[in-house]
C-alpha positions in Angstrom: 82.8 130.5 130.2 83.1 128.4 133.0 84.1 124.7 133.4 82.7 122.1 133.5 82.4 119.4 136.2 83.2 116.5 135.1 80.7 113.4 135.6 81.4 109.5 135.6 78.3 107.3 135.9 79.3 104.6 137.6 76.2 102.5 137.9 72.6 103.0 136.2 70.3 100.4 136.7 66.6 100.0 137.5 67.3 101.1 140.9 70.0 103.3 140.9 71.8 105.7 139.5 75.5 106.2 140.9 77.4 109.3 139.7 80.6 110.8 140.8 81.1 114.2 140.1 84.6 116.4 140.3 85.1 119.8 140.2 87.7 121.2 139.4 88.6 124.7 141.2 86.5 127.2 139.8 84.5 124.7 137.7 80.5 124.2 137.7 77.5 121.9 136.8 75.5 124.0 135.2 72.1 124.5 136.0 70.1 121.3 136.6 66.4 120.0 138.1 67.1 116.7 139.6 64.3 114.4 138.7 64.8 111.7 141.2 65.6 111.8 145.2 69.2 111.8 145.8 72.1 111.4 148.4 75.2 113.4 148.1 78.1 111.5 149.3 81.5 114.1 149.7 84.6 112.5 149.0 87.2 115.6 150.2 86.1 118.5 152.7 85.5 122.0 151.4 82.9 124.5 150.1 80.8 124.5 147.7 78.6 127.5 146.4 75.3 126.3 145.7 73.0 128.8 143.3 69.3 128.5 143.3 66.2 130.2 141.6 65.9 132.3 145.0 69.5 132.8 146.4 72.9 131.2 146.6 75.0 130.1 149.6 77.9 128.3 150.6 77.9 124.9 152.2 80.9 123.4 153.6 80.8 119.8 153.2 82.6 117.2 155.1 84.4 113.9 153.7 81.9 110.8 154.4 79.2 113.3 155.8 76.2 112.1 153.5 73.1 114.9 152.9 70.1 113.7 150.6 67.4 115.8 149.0 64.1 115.3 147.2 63.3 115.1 143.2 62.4 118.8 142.0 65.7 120.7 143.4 66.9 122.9 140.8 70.6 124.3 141.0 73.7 125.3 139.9 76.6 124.0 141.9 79.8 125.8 141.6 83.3 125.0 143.4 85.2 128.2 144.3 88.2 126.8 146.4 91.6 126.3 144.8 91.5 122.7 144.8 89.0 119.8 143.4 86.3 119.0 144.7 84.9 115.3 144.7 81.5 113.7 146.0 79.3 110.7 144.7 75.4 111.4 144.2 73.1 108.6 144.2 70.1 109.0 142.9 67.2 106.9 143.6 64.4 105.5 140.9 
């Protein structure tokens, strides 16, 4: 079985909630819907393999390079690099 990310809310409020996720290598989410909008914040450069209902792909994200995405995405985000992985999501209430 795989391992887990690891998650660290760092702020939930009536606004936002602030999350920073860490993957170790070879380490995953787990499947997930996200049930707000959200902005993906990477805090080191590297790939990520990102599995969906339809397909999965690799993105290569860059350190400070924000992305966001709508409620509803559903996902399992997985890093397969040989070192951690580190990026903050904010989601949006």
């Amino acid at each position: 079985m795989p391992q887990s990310a690891q998650s660290t809310v760092q702020i939930d409020d009536e606004r936002f909630r602030v999350t920073e996720w860490r993957f170790p290598p070879g380490s995953e989410t787990g499947w997930h819907r996200h049930e707000m909008d959200y902005v993906v914040v990477p805090m080191t450069t590297g790939e990520l393999l990102l599995q969906t209902p339809d397909d999965e792909s690799t993105s290569r994200l860059t350190a400070g390079q924000s992305y966001t995405r709508r409620a509803g995405s559903e996902h399992n985000v997985i890093n397969p690099g040989e070192h951690e992985f580190v990026f903050v999501e904010i989601e949006v209430r």
